[in-house]
N, C-alpha and C positions, 0 to 999 in steps of 0.2 A: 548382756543386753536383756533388756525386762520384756516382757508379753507386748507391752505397750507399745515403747517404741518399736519393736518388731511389724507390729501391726501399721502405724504409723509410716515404715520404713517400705511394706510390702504394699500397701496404699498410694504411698505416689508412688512405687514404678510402675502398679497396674493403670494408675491415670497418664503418666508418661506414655507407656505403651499405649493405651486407647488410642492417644492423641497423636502417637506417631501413625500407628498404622490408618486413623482416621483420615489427617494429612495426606499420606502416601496416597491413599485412594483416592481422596481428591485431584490429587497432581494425576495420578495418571488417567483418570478419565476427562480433564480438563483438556479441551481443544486449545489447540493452537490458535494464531489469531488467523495465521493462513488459512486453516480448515474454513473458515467462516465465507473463502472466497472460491471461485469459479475453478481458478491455478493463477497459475505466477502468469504475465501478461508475455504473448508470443508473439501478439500482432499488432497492427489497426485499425479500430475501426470510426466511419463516417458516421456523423451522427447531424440531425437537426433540430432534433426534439431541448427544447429548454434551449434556442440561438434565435437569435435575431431572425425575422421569416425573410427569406430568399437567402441565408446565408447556410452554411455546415462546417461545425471541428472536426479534425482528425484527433483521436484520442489512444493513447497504450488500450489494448485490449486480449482477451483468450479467447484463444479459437482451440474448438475440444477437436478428438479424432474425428467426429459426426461431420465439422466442418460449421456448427453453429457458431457465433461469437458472441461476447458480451464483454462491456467494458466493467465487470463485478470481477477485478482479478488484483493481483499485487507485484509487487516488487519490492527489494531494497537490497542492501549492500552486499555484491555477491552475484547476482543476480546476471544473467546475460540474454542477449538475441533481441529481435528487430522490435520488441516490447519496450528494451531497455533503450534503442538506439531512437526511437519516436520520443521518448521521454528527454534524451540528451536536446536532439533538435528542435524542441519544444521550447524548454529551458533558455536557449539559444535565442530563437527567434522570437518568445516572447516578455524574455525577463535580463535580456544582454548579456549572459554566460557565453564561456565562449571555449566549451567543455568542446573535445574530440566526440563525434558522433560513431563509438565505435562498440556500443553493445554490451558495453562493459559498465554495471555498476560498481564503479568506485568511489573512492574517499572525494574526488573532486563533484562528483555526479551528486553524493549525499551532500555537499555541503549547498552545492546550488540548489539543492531541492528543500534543506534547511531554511534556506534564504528567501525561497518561491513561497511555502508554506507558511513563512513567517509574514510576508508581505500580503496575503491572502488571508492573514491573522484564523488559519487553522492550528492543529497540533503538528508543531515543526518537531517533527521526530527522525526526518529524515527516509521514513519509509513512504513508500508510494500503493492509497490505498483507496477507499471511497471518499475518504473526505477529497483529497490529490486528485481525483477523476471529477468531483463533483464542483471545485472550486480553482482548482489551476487554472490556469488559460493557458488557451491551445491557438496552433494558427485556427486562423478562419479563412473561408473559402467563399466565392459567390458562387452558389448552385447553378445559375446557368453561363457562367464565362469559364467558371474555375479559377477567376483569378485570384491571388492572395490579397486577403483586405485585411489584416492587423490580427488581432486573437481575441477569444473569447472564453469564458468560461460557462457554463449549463445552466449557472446560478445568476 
């Protein structure tokens, strides 16, 4: 082998290395997409801000240890508890699925929420996240009867 190609030869694997170990450090201090949110959604909460006036949704939401809430949480496949089960009966009662309300996201739960997303012309990717909170419909409620009046969305 000549000097040349030696040099040649020892030139890209120290650019190869660069670029891996550049890469690797990227990937590992890249957040998740969950990081970006509250936690996975545990509860629900009432909302009226961005609804019709005299009206309120119920929406998936995280409630932290403190006991604050906020509907800035997520979900998707995998996923369980009364976060997931608000999401099923939502689904249900606003978009005619007719999923088991049982807290469980599944393959059935994602394809309906594919479908909610897609008719709400967001990104149907099947997870449940700000865009999902900000543009689903949810039932609606009238603030001073409580009774159910159809569903709404924030937007």
């Amino acid at each position: 082998m000549t000097i040349c190609s030696t040099r040649r030869t020892t030139g890209i694997l120290t650019i190869g290395a660069l670029t891996a170990s550049l890469l690797s450090g990227a990937m590992a201090v890249a957040p998740s997409a969950a990081a970006a949110y509250a936690g996975q959604c545990n509860i629900n909460q009432v909302t009226s801000v961005g609804v019709t006036p005299g009206y309120s949704i119920t929406r998936p939401a995280y409630q932290s240890g403190g006991g604050s809430r906020t509907a800035n949480c997520w979900m998707d496949y995998g996923s369980t508890g009364s976060g997931v089960e608000w999401l099923q009966f939502s689904l249900n009662s606003c978009y005619g699925f007719k999923l088991a309300t049982d807290g469980e996201f599944g393959s059935a739960t994602r394809s309906a929420l594919v479908s909610a997303q897609g008719q709400e012309n967001i990104t149907a990717d099947g997870q449940y996240g700000t865009q999902s909170s900000q543009y689903l419909k949810f039932p609606r409620y009238r603030e001073i009867t409580g009774d159910r009046s159809g569903c709404e969305s924030i937007n």
